[in-house]
Gaussian input, Z-matrix of N, CA and C with variables (Angstrom, degrees):
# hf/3-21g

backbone

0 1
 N
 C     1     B1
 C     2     B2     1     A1
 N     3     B3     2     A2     1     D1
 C     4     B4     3     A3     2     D2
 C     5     B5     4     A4     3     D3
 N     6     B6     5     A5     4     D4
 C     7     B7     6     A6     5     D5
 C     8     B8     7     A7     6     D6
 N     9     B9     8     A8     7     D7
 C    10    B10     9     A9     8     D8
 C    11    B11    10    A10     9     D9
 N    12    B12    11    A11    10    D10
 C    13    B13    12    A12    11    D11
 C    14    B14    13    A13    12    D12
 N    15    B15    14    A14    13    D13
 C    16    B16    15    A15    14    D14
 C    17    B17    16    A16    15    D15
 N    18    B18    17    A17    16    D16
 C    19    B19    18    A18    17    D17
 C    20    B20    19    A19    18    D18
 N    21    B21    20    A20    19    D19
 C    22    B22    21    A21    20    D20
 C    23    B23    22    A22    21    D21
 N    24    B24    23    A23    22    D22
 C    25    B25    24    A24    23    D23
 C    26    B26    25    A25    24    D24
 N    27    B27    26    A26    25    D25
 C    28    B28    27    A27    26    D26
 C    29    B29    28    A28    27    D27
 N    30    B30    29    A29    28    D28
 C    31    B31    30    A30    29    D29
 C    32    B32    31    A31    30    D30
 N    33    B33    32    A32    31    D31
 C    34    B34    33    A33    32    D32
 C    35    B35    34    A34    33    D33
 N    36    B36    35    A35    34    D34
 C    37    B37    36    A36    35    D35
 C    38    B38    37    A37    36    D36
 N    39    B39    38    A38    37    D37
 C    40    B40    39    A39    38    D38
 C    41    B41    40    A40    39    D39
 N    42    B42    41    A41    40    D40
 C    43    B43    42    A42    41    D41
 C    44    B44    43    A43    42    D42
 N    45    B45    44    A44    43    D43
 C    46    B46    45    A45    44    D44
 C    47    B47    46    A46    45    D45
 N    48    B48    47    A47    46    D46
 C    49    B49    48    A48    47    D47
 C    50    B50    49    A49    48    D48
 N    51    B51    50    A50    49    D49
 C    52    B52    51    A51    50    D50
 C    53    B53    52    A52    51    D51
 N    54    B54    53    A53    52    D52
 C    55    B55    54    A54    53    D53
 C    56    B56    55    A55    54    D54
 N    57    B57    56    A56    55    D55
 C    58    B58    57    A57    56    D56
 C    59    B59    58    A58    57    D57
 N    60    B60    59    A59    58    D58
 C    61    B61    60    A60    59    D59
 C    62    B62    61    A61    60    D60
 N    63    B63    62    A62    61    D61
 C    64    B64    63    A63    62    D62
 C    65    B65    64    A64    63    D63
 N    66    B66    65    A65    64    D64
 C    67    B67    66    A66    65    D65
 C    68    B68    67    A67    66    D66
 N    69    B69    68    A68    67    D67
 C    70    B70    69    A69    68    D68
 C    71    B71    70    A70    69    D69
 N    72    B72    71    A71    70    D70
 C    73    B73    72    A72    71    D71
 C    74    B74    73    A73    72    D72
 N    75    B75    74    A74    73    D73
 C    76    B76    75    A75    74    D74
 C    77    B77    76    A76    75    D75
 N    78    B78    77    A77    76    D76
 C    79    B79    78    A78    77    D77
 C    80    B80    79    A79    78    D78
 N    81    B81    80    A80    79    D79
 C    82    B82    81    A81    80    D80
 C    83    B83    82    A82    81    D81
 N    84    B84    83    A83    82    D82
 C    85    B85    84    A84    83    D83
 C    86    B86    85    A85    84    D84
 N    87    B87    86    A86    85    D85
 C    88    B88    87    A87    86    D86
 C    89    B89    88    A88    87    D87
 N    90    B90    89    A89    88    D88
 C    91    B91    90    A90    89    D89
 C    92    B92    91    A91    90    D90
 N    93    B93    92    A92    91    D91
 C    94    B94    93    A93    92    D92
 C    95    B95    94    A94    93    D93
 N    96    B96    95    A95    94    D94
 C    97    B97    96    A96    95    D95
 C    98    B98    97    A97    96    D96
 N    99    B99    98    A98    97    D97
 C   100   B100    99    A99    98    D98
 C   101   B101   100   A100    99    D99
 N   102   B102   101   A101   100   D100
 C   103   B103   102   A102   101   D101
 C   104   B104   103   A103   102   D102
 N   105   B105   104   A104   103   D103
 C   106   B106   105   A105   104   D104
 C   107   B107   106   A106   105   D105
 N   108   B108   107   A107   106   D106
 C   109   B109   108   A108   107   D107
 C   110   B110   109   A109   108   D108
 N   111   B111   110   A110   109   D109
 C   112   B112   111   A111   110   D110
 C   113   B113   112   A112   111   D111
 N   114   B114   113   A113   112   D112
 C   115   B115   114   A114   113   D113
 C   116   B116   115   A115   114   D114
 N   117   B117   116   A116   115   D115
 C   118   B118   117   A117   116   D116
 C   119   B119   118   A118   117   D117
 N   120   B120   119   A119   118   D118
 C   121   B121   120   A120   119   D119
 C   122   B122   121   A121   120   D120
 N   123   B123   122   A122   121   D121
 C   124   B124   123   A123   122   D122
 C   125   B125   124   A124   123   D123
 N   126   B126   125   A125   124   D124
 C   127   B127   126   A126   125   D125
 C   128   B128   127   A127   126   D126
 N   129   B129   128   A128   127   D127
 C   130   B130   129   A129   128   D128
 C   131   B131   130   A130   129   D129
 N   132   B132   131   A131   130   D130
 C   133   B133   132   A132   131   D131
 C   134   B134   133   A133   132   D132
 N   135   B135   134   A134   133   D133
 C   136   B136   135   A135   134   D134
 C   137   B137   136   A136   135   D135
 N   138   B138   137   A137   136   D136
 C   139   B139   138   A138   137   D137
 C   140   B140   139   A139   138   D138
 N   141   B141   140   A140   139   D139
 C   142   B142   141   A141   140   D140
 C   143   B143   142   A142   141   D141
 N   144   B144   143   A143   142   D142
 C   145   B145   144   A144   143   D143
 C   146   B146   145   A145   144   D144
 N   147   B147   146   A146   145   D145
 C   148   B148   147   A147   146   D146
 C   149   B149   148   A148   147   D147
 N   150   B150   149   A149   148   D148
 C   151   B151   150   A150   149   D149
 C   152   B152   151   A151   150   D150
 N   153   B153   152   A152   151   D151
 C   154   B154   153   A153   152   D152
 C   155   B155   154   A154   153   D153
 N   156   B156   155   A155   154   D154
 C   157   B157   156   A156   155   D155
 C   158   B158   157   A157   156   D156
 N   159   B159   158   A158   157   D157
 C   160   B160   159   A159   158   D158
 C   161   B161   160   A160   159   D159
 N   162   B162   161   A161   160   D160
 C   163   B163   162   A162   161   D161
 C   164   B164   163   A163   162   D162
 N   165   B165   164   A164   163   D163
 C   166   B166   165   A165   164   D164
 C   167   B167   166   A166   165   D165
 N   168   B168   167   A167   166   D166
 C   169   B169   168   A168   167   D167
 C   170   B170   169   A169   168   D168
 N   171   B171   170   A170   169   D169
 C   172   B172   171   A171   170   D170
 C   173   B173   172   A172   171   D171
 N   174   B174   173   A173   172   D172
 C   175   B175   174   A174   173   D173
 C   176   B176   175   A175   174   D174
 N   177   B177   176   A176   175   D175
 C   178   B178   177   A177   176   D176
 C   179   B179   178   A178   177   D177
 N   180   B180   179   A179   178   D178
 C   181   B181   180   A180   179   D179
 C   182   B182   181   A181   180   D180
 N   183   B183   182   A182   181   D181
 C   184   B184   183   A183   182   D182
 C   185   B185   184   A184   183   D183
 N   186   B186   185   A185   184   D184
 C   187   B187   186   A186   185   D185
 C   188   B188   187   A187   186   D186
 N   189   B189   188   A188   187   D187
 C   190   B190   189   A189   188   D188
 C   191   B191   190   A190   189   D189
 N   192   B192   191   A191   190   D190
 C   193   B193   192   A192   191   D191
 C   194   B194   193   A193   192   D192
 N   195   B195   194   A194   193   D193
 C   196   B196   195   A195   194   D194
 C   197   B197   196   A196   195   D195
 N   198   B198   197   A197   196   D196
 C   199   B199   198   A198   197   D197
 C   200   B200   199   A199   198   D198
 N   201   B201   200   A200   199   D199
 C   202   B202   201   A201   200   D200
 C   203   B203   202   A202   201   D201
 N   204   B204   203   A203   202   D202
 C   205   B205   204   A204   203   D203
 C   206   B206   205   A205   204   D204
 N   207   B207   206   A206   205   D205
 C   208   B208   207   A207   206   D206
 C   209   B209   208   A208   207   D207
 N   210   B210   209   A209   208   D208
 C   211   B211   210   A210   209   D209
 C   212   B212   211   A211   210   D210
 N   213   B213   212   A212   211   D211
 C   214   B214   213   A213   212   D212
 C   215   B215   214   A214   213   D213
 N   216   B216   215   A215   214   D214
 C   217   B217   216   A216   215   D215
 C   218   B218   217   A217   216   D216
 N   219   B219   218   A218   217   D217
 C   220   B220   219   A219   218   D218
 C   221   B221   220   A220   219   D219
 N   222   B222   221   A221   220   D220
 C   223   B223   222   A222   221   D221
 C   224   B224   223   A223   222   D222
 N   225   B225   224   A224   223   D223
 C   226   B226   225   A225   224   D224
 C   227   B227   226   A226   225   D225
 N   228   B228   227   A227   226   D226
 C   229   B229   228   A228   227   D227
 C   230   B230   229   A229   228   D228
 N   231   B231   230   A230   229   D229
 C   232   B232   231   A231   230   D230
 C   233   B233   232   A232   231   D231
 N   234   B234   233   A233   232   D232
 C   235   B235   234   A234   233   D233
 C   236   B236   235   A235   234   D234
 N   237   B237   236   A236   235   D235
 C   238   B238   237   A237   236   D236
 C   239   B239   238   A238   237   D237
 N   240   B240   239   A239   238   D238
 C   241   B241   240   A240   239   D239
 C   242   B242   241   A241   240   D240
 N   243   B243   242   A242   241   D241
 C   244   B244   243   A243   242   D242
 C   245   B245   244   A244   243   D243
 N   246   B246   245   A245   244   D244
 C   247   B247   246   A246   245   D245
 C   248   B248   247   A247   246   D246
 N   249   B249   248   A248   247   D247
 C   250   B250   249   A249   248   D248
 C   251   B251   250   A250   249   D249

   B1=1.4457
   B2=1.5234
   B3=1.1030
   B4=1.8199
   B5=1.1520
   B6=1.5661
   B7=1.2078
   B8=1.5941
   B9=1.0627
   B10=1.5249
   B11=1.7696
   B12=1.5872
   B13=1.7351
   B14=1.3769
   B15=1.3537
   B16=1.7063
   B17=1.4319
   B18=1.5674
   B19=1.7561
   B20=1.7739
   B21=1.2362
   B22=1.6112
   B23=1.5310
   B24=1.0736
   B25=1.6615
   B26=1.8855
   B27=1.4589
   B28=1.5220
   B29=1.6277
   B30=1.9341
   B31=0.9114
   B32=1.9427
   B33=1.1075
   B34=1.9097
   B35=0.8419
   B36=1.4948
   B37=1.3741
   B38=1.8762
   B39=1.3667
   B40=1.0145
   B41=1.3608
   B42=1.6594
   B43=1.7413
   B44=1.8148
   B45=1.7151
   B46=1.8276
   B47=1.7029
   B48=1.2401
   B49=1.7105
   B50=1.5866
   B51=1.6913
   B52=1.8944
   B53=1.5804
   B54=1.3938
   B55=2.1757
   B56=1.7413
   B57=1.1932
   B58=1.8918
   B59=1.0747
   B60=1.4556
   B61=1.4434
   B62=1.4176
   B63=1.5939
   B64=1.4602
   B65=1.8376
   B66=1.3010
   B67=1.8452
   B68=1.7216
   B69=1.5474
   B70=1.5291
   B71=1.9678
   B72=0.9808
   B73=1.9817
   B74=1.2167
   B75=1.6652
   B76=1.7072
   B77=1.4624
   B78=1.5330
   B79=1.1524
   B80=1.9842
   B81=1.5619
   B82=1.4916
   B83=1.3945
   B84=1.4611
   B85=1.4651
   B86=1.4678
   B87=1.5639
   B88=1.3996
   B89=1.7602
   B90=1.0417
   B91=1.5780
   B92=2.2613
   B93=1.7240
   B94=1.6200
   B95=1.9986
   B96=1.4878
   B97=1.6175
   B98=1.8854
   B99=1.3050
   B100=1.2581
   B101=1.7759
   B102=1.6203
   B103=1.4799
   B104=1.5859
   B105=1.2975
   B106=1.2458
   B107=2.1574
   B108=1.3108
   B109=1.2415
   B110=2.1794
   B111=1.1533
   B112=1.7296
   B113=1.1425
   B114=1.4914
   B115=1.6148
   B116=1.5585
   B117=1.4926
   B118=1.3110
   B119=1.2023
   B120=1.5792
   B121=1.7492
   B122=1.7673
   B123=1.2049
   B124=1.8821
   B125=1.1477
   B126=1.4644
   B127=1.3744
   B128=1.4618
   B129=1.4728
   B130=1.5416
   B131=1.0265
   B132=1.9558
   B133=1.6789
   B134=1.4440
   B135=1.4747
   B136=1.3539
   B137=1.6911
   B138=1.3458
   B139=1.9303
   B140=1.5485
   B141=1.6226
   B142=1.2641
   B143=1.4961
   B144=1.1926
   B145=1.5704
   B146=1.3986
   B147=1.0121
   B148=1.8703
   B149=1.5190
   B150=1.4293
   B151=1.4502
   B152=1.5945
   B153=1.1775
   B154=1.5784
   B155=1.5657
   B156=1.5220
   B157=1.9307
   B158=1.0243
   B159=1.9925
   B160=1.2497
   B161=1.3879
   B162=1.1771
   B163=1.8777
   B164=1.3217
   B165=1.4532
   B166=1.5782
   B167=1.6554
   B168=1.3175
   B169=1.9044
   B170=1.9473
   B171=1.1611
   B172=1.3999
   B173=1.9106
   B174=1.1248
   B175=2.0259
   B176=1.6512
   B177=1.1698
   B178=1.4357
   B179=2.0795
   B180=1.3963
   B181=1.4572
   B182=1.7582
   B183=0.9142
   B184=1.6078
   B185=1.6241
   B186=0.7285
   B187=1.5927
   B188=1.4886
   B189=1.3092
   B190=1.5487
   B191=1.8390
   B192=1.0950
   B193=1.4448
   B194=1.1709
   B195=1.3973
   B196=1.8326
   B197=2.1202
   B198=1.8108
   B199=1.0946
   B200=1.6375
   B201=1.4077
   B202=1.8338
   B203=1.7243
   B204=1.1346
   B205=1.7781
   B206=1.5134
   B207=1.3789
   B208=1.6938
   B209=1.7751
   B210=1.4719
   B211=2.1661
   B212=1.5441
   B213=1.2037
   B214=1.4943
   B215=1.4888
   B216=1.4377
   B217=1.2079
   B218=1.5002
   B219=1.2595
   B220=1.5320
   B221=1.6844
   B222=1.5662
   B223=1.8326
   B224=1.3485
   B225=1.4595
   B226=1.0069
   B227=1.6915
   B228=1.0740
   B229=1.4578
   B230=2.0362
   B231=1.5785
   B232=1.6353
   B233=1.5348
   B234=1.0816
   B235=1.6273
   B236=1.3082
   B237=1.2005
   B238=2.0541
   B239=1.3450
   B240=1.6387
   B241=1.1743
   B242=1.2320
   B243=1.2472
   B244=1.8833
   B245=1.7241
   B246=1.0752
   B247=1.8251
   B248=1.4918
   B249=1.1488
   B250=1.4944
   B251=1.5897
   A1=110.62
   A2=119.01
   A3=124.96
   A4=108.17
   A5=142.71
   A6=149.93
   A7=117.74
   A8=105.18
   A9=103.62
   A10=123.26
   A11=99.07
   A12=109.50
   A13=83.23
   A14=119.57
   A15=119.40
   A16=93.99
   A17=92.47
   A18=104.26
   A19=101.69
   A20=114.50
   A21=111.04
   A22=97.31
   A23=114.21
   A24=132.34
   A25=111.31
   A26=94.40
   A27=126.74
   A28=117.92
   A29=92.05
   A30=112.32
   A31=114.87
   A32=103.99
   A33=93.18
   A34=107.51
   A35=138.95
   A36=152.90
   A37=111.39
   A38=99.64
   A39=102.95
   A40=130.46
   A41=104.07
   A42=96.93
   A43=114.48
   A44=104.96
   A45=88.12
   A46=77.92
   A47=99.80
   A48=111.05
   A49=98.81
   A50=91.25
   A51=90.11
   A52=91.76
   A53=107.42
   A54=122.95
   A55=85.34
   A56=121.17
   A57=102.97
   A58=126.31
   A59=106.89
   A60=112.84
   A61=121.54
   A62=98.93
   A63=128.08
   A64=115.45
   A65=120.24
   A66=129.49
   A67=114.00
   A68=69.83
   A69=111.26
   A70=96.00
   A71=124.57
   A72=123.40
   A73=81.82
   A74=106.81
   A75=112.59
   A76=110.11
   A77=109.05
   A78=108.56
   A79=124.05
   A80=107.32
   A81=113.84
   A82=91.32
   A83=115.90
   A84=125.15
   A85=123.88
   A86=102.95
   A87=126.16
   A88=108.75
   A89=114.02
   A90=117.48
   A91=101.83
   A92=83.75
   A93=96.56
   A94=88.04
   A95=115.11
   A96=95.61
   A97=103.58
   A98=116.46
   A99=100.37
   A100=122.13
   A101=103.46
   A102=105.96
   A103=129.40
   A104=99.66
   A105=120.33
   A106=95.25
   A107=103.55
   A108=119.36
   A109=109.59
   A110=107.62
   A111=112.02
   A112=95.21
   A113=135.70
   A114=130.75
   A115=121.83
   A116=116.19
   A117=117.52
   A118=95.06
   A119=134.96
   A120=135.71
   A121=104.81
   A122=100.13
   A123=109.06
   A124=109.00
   A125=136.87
   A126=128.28
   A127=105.74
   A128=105.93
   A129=118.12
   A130=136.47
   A131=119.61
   A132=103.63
   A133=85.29
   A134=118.79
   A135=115.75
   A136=114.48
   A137=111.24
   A138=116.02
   A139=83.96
   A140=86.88
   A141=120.63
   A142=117.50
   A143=148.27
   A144=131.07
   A145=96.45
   A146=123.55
   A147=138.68
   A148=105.64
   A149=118.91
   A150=120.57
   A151=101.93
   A152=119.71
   A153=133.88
   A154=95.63
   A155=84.64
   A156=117.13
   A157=118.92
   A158=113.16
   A159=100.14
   A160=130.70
   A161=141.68
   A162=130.39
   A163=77.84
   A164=110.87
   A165=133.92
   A166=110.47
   A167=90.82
   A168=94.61
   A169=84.51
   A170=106.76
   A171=117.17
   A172=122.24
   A173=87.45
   A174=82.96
   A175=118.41
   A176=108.51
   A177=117.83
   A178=109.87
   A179=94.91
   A180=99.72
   A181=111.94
   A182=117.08
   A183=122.05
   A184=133.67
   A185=124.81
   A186=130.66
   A187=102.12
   A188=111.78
   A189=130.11
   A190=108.06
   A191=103.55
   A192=136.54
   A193=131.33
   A194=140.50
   A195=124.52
   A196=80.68
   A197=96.13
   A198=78.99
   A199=122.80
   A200=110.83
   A201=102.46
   A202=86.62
   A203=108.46
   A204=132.14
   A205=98.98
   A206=95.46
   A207=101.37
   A208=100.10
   A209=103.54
   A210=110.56
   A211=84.47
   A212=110.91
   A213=137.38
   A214=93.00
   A215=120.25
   A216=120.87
   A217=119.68
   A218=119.84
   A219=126.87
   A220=102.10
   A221=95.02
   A222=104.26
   A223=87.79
   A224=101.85
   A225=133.22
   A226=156.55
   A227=112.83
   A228=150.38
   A229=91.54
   A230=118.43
   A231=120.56
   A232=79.08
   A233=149.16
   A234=136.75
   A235=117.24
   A236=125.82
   A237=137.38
   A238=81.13
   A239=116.77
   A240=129.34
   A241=120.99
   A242=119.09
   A243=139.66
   A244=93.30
   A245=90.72
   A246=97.51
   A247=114.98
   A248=141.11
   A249=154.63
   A250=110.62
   D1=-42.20
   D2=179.92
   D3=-79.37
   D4=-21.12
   D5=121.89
   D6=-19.99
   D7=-77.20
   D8=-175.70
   D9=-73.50
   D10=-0.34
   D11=-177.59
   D12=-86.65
   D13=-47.70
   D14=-151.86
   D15=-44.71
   D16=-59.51
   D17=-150.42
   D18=-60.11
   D19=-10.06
   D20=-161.72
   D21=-90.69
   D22=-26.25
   D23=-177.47
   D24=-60.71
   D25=-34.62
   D26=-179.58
   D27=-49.40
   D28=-60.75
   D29=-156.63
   D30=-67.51
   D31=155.86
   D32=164.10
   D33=-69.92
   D34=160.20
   D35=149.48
   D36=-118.54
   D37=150.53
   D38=164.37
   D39=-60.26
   D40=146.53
   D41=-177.63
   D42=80.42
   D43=5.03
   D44=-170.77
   D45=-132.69
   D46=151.81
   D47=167.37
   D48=-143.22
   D49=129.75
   D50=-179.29
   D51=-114.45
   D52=148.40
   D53=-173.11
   D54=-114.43
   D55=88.73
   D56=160.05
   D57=-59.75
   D58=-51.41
   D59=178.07
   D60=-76.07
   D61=121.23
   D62=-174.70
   D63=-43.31
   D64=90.44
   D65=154.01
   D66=-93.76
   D67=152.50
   D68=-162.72
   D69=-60.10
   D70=-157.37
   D71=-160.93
   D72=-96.78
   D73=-48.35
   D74=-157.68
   D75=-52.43
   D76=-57.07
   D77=-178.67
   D78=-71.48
   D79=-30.77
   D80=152.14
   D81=-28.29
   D82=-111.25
   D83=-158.93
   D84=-12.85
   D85=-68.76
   D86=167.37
   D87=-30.93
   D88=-34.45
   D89=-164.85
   D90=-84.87
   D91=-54.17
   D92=-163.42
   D93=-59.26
   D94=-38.71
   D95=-161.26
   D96=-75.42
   D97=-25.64
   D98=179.46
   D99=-77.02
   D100=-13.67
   D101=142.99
   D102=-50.01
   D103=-44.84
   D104=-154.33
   D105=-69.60
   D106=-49.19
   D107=-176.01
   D108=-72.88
   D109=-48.42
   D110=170.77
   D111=-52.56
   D112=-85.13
   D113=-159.34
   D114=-80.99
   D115=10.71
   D116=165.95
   D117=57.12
   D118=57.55
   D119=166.39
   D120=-70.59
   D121=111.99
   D122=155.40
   D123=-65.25
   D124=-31.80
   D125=-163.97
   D126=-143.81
   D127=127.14
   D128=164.99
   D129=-113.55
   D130=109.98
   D131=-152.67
   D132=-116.94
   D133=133.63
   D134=166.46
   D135=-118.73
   D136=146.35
   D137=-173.08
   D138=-147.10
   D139=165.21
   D140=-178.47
   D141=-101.36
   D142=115.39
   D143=-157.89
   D144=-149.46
   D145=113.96
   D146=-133.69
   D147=-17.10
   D148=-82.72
   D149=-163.12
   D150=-82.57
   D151=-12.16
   D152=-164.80
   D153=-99.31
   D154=143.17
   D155=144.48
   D156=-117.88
   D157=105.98
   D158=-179.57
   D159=-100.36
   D160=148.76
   D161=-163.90
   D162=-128.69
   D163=137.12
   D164=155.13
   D165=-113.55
   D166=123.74
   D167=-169.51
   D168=-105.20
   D169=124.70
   D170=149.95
   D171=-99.88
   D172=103.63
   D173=162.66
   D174=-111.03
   D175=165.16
   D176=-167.92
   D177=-31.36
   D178=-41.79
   D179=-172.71
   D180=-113.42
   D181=-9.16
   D182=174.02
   D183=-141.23
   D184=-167.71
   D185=-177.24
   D186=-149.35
   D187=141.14
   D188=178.00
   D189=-140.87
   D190=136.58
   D191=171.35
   D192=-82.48
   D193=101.18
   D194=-160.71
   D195=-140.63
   D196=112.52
   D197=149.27
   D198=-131.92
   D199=160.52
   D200=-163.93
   D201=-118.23
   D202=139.20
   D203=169.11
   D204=-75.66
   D205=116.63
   D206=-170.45
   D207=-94.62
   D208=153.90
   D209=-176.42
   D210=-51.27
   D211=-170.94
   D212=174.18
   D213=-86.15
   D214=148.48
   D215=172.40
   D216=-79.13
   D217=151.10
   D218=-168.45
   D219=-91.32
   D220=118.11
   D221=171.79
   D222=-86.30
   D223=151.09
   D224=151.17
   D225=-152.92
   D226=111.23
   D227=-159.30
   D228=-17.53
   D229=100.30
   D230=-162.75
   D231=-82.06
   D232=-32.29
   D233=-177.26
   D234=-73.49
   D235=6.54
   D236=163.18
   D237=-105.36
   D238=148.93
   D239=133.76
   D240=-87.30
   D241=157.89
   D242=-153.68
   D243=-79.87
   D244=118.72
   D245=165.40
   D246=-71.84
   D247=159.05
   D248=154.88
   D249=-88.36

């Protein structure tokens, strides 16, 4: 059974698109609105889910999945204060 979940986990499914390779916001955006515009999404829910950004496009008749592999997050040193 954990065999055959793995492999199902694997597979594509309809309605999901995974981006591994790491883009810049500009191009993020650029990607989620021409989703946004092909499936006519009424609703755009976006979360954070560790290495993932996930966008859920709802349109009148379906649901779509876009997830983008986010950089590593930037530490940063709380004893500098943040420049402008």
């Amino acid at each position: 059974m954990d065999q055959a979940l793995e492999r199902l986990g694997h597979e594509p499914r309809r309605g999901e698109f995974l981006f591994e390779s790491w883009r810049d916001t500009t191009e993020t955006a650029r990607l989620i609105t021409t989703y946004v515009l092909k499936f006519g999404a009424k609703d755009v829910r976006l979360a954070v889910c560790g290495d993932y950004l996930w966008v859920r496009l709802q349109s009148a008749n379906e649901a779509t999945s876009l997830l983008f592999r986010r950089r590593s997050p930037i530490t940063l040193d709380s004893s500098r204060p943040l420049s402008a």
